[in-house]
C-alpha positions in Angstrom: -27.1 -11.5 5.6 -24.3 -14.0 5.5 -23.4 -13.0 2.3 -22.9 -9.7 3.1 -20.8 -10.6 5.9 -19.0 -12.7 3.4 -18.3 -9.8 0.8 -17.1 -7.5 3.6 -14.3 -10.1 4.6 -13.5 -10.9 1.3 -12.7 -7.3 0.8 -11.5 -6.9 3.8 -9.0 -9.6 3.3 -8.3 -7.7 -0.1 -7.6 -4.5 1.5 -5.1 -6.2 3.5 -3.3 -7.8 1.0 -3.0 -4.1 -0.9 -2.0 -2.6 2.8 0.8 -5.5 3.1 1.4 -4.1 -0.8 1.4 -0.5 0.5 3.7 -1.1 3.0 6.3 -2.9 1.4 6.7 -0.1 -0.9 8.6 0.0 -4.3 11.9 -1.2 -3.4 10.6 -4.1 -1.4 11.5 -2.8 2.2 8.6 -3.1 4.5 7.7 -0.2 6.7 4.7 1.2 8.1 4.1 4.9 7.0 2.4 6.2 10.0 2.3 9.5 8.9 0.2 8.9 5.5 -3.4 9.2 4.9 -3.5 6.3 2.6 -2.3 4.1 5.4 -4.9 5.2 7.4 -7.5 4.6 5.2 -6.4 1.4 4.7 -6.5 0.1 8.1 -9.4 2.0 9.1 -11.3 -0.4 5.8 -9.7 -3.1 7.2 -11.2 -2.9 10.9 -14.6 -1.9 9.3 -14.9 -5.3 7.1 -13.6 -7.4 9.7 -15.0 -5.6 12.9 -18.9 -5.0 11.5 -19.4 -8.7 10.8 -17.5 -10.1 13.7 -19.8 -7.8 16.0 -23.0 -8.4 14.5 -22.4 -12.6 14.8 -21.2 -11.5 18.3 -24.5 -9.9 18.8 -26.9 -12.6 17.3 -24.9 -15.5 19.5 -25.8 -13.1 22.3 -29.5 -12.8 21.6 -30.0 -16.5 20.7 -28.6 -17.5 24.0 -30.3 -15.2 26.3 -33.8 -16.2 24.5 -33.1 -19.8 25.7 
């Protein structure tokens, strides 16, 4: 299970880098095109990889300690 929490971040992290990549643009000046689908993609892949893990380890921490 790990190592599907670990591929998600990984590409997450990826996703990121190409969003940072994205926004930057071709001429170097970095700006945030709010009104593009592409950027929402991007971010909406980047809360997914880094939200599904984070929530799930949330969750089993939670479980573990109530069973004690």
């Amino acid at each position: 299970m790990y190592l599907i929490y670990f591929t998600l971040v990984v590409i997450g992290l990826i996703t990121f880098w190409v969003w940072l990549m994205y926004c930057a643009g071709v001429h170097g000046t970095f700006r945030v095109r709010w009104g593009e689908w592409e950027n929402w993609l991007l971010i909406s892949v980047i809360l997914f990889c880094f939200g599904l893990p984070l929530r799930n380890v949330v969750l089993i921490l939670r479980i573990k300690k109530n069973n004690e």
